[in-house]
Backbone as a printed PyTorch tensor [residue, N CA C, xyz], in Angstrom:
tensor([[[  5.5010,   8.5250,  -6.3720],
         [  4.2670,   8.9840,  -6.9800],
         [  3.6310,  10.0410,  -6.1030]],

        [[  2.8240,  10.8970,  -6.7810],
         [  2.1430,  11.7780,  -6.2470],
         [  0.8610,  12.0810,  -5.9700]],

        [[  0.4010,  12.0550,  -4.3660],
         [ -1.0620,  12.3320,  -4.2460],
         [ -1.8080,  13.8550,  -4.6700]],

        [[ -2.5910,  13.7310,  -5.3960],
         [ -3.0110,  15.1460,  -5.8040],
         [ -4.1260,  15.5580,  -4.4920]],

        [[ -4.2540,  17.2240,  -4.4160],
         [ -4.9700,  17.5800,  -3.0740],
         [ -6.2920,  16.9990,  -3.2370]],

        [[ -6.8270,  16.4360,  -2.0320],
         [ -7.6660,  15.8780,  -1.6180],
         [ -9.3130,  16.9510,  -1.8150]],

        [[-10.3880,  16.3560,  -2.8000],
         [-11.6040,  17.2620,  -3.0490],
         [-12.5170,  16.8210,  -1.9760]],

        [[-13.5330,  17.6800,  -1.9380],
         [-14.4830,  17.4490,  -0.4620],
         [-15.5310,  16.4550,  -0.8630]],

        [[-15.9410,  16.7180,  -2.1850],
         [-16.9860,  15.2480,  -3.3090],
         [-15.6350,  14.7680,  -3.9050]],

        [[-15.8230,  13.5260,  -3.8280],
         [-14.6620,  12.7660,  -4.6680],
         [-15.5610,  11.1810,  -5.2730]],

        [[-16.0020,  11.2230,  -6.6830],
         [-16.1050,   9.9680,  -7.0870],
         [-15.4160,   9.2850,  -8.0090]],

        [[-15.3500,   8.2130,  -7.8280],
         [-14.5160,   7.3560,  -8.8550],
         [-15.0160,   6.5380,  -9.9580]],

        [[-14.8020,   7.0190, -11.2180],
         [-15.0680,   5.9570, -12.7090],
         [-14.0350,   5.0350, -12.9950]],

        [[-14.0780,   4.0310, -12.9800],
         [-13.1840,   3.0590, -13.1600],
         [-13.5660,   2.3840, -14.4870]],

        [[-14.2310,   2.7840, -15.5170],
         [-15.2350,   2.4670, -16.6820],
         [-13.7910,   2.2230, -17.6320]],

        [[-12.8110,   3.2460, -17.4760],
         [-11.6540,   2.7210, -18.6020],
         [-10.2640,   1.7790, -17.9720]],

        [[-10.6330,   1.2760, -17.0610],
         [ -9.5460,   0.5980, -16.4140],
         [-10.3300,  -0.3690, -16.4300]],

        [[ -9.9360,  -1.3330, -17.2470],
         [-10.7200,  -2.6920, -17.1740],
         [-10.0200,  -3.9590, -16.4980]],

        [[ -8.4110,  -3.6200, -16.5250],
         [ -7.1890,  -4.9650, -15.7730],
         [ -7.0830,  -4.4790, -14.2130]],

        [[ -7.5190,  -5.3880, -13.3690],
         [ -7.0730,  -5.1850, -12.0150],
         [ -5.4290,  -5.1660, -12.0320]],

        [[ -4.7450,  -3.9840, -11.5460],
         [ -3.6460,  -3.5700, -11.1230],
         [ -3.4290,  -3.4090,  -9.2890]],

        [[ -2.5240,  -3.9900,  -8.8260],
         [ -2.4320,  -3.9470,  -7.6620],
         [ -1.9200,  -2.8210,  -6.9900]],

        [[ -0.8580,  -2.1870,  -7.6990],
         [  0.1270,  -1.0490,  -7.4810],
         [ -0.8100,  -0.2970,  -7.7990]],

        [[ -1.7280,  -0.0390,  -8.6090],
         [ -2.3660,   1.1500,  -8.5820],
         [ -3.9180,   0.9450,  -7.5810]],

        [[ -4.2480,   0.1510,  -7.4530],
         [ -5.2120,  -0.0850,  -6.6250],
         [ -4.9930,   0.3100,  -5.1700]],

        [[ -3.5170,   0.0340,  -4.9150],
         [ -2.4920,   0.2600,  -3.6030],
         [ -2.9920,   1.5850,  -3.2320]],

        [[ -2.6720,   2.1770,  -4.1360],
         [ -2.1260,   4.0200,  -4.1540],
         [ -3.7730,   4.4500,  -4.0300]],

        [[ -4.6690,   4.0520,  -4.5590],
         [ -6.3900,   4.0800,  -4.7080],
         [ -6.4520,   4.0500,  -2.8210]],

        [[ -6.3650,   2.9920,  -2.3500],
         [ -6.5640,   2.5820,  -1.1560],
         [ -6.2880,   3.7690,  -0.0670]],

        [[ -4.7580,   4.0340,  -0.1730],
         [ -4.3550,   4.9810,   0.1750],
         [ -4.9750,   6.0040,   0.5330]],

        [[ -5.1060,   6.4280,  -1.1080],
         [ -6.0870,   7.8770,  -0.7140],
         [ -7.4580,   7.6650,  -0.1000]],

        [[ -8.3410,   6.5340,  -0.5040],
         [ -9.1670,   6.2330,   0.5340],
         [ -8.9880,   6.4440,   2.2780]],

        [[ -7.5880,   6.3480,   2.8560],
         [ -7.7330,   6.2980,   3.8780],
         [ -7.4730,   7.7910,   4.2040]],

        [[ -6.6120,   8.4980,   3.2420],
         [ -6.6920,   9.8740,   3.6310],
         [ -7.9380,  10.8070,   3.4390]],

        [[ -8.7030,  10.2050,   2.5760],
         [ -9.7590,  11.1450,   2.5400],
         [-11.2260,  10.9580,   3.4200]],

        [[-10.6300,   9.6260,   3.9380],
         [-11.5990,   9.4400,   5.0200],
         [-11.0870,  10.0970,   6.3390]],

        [[ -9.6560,  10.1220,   6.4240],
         [ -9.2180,  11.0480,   8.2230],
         [ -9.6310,  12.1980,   7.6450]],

        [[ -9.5420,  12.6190,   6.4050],
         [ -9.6560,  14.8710,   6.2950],
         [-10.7900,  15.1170,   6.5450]],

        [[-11.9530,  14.1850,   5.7920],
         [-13.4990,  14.3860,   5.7490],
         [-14.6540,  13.4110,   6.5840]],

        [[-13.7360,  12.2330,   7.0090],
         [-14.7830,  11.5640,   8.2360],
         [-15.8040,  10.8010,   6.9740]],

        [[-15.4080,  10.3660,   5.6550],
         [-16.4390,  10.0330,   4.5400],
         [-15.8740,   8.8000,   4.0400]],

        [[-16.6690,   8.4020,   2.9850],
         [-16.1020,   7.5730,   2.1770],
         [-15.7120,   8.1710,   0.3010]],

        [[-14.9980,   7.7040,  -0.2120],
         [-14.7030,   8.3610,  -2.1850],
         [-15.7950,   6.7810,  -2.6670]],

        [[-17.1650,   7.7580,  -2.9720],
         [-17.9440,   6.8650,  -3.9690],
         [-16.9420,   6.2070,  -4.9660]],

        [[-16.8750,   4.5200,  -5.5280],
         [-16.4890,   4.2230,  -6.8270],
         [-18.0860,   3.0520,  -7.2350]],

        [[-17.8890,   3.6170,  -9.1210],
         [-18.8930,   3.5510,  -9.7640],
         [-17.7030,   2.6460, -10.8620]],

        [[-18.7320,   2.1230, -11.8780],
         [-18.3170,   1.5310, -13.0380],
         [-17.3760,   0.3300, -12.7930]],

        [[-16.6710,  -0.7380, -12.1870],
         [-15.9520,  -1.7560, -11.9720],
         [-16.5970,  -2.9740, -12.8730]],

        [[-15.2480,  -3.0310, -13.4420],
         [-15.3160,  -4.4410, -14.3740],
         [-14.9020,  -5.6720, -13.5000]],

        [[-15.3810,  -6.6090, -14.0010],
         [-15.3970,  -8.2980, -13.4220],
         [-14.1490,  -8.5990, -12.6230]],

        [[-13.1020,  -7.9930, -13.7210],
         [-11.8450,  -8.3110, -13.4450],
         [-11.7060,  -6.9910, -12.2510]],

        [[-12.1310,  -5.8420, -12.5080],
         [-11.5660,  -5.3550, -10.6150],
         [-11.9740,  -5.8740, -10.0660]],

        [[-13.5590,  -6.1230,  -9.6110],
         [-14.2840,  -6.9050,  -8.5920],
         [-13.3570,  -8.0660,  -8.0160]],

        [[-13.1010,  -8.6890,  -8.9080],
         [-12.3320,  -9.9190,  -8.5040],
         [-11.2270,  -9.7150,  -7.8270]],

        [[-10.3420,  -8.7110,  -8.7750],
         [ -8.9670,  -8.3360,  -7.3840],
         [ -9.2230,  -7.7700,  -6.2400]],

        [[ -9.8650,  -6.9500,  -6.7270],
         [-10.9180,  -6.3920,  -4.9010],
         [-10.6320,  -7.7870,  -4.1310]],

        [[-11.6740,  -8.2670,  -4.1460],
         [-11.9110,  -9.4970,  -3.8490],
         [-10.7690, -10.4070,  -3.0680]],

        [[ -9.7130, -10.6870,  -3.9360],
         [ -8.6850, -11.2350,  -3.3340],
         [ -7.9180, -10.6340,  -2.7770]],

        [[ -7.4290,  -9.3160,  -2.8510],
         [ -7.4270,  -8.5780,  -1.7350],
         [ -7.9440,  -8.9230,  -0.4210]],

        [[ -9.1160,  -9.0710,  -0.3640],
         [ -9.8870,  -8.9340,   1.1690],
         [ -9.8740,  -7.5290,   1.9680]],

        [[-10.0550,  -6.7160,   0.8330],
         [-10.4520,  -5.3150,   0.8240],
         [-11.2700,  -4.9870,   2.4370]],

        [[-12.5890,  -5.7710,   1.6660],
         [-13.8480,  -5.7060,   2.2520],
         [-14.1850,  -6.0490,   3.4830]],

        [[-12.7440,  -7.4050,   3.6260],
         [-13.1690,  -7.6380,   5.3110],
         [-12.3070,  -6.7870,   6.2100]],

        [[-11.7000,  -5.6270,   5.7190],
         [-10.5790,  -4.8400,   6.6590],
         [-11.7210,  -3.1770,   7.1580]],

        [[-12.5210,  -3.3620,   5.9760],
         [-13.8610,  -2.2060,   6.1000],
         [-12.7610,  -0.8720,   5.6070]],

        [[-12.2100,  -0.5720,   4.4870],
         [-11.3260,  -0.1680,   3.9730],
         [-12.5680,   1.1320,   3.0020]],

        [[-11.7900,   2.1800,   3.1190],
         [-13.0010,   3.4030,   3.1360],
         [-13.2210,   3.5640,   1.4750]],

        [[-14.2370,   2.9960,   0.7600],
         [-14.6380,   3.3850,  -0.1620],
         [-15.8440,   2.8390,  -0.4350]],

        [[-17.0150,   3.5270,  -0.8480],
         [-18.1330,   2.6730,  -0.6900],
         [-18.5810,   1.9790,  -2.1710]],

        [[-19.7830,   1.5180,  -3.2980],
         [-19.5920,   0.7530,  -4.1660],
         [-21.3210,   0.3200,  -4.2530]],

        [[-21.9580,   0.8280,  -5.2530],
         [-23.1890,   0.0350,  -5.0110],
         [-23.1900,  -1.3660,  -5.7260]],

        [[-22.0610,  -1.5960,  -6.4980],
         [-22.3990,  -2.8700,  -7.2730],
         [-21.4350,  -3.6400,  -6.5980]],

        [[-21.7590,  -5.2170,  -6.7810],
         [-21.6920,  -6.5920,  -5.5190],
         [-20.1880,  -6.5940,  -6.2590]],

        [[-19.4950,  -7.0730,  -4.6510],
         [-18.4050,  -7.3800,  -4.8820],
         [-17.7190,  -8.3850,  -3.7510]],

        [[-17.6020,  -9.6940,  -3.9850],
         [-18.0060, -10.9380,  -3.4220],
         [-16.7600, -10.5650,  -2.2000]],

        [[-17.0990, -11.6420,  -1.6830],
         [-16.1430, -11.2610,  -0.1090],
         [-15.1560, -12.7900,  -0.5120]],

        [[-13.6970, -12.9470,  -0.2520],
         [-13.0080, -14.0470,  -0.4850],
         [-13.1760, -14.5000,   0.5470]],

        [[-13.1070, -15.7880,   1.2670],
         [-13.5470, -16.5350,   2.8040],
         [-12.1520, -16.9680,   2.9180]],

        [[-11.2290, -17.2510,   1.9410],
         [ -9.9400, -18.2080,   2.3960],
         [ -9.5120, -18.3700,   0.9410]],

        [[ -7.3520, -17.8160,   1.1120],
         [ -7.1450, -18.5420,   0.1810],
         [ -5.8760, -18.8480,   0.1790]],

        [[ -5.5220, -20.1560,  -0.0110],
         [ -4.2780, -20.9930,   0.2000],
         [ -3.1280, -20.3260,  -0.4560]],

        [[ -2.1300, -19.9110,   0.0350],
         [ -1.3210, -19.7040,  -0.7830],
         [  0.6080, -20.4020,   0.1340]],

        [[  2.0290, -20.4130,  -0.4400],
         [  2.8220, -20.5520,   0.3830],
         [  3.5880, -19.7230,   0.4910]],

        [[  3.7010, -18.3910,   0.1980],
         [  4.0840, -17.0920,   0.7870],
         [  4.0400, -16.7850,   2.4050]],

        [[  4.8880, -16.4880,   3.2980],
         [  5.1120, -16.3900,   4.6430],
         [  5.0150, -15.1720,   4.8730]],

        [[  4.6110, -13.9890,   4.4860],
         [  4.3880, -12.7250,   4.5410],
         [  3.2230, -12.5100,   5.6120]],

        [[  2.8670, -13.4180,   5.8350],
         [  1.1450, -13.1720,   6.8630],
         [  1.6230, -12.6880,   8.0240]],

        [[  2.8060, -12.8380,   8.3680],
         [  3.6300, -12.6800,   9.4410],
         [  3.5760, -11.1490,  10.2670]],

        [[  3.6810, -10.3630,   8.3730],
         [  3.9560,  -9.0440,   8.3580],
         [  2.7380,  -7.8360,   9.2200]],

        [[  3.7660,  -7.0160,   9.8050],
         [  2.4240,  -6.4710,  10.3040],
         [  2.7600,  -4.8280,  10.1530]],

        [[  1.5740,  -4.2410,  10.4360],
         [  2.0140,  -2.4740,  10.2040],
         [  1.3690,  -1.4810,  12.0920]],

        [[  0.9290,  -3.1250,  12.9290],
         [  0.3220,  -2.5630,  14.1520],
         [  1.3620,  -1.1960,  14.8100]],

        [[  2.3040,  -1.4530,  14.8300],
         [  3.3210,  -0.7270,  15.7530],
         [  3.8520,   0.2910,  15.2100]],

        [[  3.3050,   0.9920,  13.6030],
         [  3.7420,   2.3060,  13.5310],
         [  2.3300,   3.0730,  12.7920]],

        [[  1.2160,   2.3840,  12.5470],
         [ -0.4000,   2.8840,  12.2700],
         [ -1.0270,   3.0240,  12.9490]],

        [[ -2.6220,   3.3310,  13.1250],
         [ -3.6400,   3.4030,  13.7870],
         [ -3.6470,   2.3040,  13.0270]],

        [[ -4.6250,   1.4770,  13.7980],
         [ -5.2140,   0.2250,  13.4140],
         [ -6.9320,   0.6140,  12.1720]],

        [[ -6.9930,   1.2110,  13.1440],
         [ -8.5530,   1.2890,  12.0740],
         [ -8.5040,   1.9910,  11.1680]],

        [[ -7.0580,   3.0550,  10.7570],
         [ -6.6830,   3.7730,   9.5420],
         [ -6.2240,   2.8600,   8.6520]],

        [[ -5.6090,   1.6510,   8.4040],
         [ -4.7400,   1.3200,   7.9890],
         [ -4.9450,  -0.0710,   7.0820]],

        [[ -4.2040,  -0.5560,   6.3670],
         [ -4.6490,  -1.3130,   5.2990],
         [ -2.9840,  -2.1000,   5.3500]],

        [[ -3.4260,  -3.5180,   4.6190],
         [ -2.3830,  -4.1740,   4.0910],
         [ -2.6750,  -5.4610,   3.2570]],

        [[ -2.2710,  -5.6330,   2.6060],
         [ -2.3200,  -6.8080,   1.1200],
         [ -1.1370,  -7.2800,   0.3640]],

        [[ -1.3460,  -8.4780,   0.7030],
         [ -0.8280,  -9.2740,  -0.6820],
         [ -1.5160,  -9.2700,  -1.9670]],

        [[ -0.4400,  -9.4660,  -2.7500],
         [ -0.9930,  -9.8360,  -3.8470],
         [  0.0450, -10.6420,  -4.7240]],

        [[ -0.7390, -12.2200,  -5.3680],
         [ -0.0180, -12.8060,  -5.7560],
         [ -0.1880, -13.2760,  -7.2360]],

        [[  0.9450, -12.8860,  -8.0720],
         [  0.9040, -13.3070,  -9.2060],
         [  1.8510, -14.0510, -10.2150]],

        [[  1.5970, -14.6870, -11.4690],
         [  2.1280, -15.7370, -11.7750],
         [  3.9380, -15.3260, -11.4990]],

        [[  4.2850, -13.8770, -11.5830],
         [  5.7510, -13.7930, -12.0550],
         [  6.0580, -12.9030, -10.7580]],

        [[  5.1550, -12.3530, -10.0640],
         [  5.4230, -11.4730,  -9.1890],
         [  4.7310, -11.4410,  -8.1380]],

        [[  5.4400, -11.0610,  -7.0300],
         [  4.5940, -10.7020,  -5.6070],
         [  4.3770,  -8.8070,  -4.4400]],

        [[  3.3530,  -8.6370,  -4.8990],
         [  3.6640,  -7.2350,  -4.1780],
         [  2.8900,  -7.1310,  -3.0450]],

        [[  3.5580,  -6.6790,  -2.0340],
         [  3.0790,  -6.1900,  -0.7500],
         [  2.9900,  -4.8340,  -0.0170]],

        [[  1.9510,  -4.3500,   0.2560],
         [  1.6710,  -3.1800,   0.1130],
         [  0.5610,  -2.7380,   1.2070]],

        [[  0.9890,  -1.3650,   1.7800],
         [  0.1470,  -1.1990,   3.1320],
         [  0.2610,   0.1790,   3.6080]],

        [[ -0.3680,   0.7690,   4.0210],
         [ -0.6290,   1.9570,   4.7300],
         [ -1.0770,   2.0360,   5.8010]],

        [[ -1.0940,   3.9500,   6.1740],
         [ -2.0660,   4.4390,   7.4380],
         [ -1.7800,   5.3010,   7.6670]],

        [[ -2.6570,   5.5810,   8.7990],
         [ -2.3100,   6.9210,   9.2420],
         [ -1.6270,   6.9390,  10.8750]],

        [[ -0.2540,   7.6110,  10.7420],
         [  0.7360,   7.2100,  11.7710],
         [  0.3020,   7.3450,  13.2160]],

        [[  0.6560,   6.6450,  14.3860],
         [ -0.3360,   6.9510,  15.0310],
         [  0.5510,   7.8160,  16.2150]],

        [[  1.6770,   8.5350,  15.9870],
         [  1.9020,   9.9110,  16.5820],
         [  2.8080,  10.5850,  15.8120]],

        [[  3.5770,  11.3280,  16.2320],
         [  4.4900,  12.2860,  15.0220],
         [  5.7640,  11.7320,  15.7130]],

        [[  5.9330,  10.3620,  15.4620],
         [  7.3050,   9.7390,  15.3260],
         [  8.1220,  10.1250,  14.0280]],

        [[  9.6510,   9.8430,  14.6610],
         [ 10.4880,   9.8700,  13.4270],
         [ 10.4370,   9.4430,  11.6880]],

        [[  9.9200,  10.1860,  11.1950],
         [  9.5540,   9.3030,   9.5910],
         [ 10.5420,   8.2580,   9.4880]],

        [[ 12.2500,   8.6700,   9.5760],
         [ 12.9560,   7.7650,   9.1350],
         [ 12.5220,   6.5630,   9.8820]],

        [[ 12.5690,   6.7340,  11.0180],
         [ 12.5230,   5.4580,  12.2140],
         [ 11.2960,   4.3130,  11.9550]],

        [[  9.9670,   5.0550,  11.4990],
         [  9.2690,   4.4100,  10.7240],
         [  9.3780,   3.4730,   9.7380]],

        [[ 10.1930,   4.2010,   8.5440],
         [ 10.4250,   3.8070,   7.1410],
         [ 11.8980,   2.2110,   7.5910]],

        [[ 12.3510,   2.8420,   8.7140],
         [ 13.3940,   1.3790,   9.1190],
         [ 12.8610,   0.6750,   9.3800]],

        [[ 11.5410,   0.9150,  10.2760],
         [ 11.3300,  -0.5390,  10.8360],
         [ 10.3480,  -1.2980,  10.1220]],

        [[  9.9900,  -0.6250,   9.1500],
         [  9.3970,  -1.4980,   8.0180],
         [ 10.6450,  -2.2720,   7.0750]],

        [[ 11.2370,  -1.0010,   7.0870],
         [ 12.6630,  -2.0220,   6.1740],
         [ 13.2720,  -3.4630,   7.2350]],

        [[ 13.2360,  -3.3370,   8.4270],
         [ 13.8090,  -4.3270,   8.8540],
         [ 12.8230,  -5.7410,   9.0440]],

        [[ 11.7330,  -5.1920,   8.7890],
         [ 10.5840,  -6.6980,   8.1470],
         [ 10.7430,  -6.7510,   6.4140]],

        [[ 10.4930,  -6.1930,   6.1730],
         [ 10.4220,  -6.2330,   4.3050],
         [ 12.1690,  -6.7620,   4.4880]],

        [[ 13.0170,  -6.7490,   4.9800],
         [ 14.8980,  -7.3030,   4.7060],
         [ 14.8320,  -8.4960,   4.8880]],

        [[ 13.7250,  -9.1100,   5.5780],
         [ 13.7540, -10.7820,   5.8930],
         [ 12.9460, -11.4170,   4.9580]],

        [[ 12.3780, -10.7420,   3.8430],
         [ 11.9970, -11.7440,   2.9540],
         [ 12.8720, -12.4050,   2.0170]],

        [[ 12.2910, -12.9720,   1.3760],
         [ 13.3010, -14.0640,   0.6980],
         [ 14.3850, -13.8200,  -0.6700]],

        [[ 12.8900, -12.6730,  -1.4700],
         [ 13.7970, -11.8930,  -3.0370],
         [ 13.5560, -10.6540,  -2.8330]],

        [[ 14.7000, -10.1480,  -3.2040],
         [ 14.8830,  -8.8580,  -3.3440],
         [ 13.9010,  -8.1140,  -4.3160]],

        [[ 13.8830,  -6.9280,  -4.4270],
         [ 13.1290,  -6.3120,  -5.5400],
         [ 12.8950,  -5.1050,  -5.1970]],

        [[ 11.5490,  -4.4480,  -6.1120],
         [ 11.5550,  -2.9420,  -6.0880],
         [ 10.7500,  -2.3230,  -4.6920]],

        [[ 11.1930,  -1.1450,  -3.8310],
         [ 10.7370,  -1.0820,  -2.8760],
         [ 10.0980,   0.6830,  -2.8960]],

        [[  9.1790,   0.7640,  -2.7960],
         [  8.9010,   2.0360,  -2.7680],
         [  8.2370,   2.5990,  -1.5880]],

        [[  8.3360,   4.0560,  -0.4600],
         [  8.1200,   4.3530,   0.4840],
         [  7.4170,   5.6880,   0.1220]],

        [[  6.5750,   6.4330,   0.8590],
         [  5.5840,   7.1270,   0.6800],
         [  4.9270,   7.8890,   1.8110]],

        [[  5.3070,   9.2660,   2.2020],
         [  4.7770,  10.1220,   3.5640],
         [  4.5890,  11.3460,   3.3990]],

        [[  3.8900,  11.7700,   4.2210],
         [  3.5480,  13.4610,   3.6940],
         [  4.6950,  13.5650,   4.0560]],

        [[  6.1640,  13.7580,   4.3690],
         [  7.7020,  14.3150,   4.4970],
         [  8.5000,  14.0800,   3.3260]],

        [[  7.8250,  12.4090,   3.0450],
         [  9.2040,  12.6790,   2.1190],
         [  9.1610,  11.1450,   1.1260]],

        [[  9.7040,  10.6540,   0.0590],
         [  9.3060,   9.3180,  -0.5540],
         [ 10.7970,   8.9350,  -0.7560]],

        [[ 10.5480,   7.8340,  -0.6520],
         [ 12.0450,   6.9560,  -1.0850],
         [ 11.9720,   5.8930,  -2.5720]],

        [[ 13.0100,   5.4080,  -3.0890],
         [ 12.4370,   4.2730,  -4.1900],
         [ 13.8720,   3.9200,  -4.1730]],

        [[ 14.1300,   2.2710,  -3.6310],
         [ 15.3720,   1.6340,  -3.9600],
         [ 15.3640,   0.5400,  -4.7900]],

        [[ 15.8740,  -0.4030,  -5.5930],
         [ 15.9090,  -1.5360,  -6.0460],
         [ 16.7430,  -2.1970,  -4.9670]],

        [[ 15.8140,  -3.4580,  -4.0990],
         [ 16.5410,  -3.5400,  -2.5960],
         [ 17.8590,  -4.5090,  -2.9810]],

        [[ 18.5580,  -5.1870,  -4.3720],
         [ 19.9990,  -5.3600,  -4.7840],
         [ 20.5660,  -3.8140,  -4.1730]],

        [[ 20.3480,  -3.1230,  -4.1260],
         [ 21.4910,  -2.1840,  -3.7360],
         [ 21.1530,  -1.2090,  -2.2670]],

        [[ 22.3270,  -0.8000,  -1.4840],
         [ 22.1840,   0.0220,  -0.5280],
         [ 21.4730,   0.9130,  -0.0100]],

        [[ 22.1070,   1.6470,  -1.0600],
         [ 21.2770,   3.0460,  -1.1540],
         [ 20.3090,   3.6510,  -1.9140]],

        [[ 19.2120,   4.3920,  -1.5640],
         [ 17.9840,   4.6790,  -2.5050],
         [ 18.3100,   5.3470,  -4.1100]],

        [[ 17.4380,   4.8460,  -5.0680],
         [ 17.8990,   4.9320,  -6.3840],
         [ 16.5440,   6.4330,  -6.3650]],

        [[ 16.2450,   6.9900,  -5.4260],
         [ 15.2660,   7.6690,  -5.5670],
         [ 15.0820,   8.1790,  -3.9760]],

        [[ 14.9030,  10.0990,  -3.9820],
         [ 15.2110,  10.5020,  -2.8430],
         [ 14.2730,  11.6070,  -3.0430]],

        [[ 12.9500,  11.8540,  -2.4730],
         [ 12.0080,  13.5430,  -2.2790],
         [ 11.8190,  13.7450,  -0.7630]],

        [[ 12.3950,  14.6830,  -0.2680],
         [ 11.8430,  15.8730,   0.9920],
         [ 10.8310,  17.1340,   0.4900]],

        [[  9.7450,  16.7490,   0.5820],
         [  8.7270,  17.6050,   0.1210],
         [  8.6950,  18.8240,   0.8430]],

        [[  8.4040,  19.8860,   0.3470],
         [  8.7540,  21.4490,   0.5460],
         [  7.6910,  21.4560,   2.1940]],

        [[  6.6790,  21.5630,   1.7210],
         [  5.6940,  21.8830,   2.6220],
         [  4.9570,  20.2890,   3.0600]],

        [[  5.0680,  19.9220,   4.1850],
         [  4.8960,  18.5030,   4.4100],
         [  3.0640,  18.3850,   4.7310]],

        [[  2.3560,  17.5400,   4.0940],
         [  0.8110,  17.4780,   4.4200],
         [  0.4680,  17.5290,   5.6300]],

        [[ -0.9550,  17.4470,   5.9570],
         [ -1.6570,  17.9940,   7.0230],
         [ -2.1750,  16.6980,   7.5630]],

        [[ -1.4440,  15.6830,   7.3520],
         [ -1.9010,  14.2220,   7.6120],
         [ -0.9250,  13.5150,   8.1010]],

        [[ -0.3750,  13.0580,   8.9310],
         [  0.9380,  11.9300,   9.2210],
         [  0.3080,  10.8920,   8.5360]],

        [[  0.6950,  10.0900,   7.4280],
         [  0.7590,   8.9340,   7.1410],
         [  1.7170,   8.2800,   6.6980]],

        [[  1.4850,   7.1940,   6.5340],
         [  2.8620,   6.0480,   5.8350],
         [  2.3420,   5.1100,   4.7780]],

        [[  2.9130,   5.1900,   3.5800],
         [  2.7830,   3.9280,   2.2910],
         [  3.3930,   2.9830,   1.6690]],

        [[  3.7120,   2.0210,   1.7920],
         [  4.6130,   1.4030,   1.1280],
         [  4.2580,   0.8790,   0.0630]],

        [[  4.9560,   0.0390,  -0.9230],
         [  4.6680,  -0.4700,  -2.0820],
         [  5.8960,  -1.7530,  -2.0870]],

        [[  6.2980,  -3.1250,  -2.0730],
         [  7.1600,  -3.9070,  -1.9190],
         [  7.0480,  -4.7190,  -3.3960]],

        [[  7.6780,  -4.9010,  -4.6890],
         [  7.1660,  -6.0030,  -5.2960],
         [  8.6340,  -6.7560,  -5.9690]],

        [[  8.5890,  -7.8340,  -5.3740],
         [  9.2250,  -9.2290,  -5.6540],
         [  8.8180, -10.0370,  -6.9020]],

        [[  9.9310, -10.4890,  -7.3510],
         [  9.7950, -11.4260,  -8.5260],
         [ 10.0470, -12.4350,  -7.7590]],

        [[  9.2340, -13.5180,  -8.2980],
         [  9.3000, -14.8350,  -7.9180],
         [ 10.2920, -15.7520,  -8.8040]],

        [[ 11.3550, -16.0160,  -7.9350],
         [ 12.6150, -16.2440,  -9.1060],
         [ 13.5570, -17.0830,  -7.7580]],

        [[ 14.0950, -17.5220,  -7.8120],
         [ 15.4060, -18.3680,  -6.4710],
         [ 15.4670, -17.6010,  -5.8260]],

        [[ 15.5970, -18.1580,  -4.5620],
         [ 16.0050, -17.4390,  -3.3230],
         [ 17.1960, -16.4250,  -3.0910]],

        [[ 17.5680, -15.6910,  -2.7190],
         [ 18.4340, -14.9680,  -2.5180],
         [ 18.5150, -14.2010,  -1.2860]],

        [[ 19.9430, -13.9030,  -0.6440],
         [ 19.9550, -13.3220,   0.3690],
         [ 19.2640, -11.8210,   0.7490]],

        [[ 18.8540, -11.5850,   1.9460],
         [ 18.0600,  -9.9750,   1.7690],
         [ 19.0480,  -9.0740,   1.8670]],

        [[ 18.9230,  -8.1200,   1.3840],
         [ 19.5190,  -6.4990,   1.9150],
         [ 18.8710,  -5.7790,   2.7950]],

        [[ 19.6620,  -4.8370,   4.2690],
         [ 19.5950,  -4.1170,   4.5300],
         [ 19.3640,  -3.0320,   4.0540]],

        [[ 18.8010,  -2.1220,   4.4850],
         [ 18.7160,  -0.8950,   3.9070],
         [ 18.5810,  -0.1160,   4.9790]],

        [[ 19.4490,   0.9570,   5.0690],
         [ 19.8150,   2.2000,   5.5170],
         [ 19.1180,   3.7840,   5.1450]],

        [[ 18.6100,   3.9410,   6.0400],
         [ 17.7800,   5.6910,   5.3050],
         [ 18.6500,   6.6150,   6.1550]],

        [[ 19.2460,   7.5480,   4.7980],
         [ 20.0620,   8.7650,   5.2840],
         [ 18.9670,  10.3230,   6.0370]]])
């Protein structure tokens, strides 16, 4: 997917999106964090229905201080049980910490995990994008994996080797960051795949 260039006022209507979506909320987040390193700000959002508030919410958006600001209440989650082992996961060792974001999200048929930042030197993209693959390879089901950098995006279905989806962007952004997108079906266990970036 594609980030469009970043405006210097940026607000958000969320008035026709009434279903909390995680994958797109992901990619929302995202640009939150880029448009807070370009401009040092926050992207006003206006209009949120019950049902975003709430995924907000379970997220735990709010307690990471995740850059978007909001005048209408949007409850803070304190704790919530779940038996997913993903808590494990971390993004310290290739983000800035205070750029950076990460979430579960859990639902009846599916699980997606998803996280960003902004890189915290001009390390190897690939070397990056591995060593996330070599945490995301120890989970339990396979599924769709999508990667995301001002250099370049990947998209594999992690059943197979090699990426089902390959962009080296012409002119690379003015931002080092990193995105992922991970989402698992909740279905029997199965062995993980490796994955290899050419």
């Amino acid at each position: 997917m594609y980030f469009s260039p970043l405006r210097k006022q940026e607000e958000w209507s969320f008035r026709n999106i009434k279903l909390f979506n995680p994958e797109l909320f992901s990619f929302f987040l995202m640009r939150c964090v880029l448009y807070h390193k370009y401009f040092g700000k926050n992207i006003q959002v206006r209009d949120l229905s019950n049902n975003l508030r709430s995924g907000i919410s379970k997220s735990k958006t709010l307690q990471r201080g995740i850059f978007f600001d909001s005048d209408e209440f949007i409850p803070e989650l304190i704790s919530e049980e779940n038996s997913d082992k993903r808590e494990n996961f971390s993004l310290q060792n290739f983000v800035e910490q205070e750029t950076s974001f990460l979430n579960l999200f859990f639902g009846k048929f599916a699980t997606v995990t998803t996280g960003g930042g902004i890189i915290k030197d001009r390390s190897d993209t690939k070397e990056i994008l591995q060593g996330l693959s070599d945490q995301l390879a120890i989970k339990e089901n396979p599924g769709e994996l999508y990667f995301r950098s001002n250099y370049n995006s990947y998209y594999f279905n992690t059943s197979d080797k090699s990426p089902k989806f390959f962009v080296q962007e012409k002119v690379a952004g003015e931002i080092d960051f990193v995105f992922f997108l991970f989402k698992t079906e909740r279905i029997e266990k199965k062995l993980p795949v490796q994955i290899q970036f050419s």
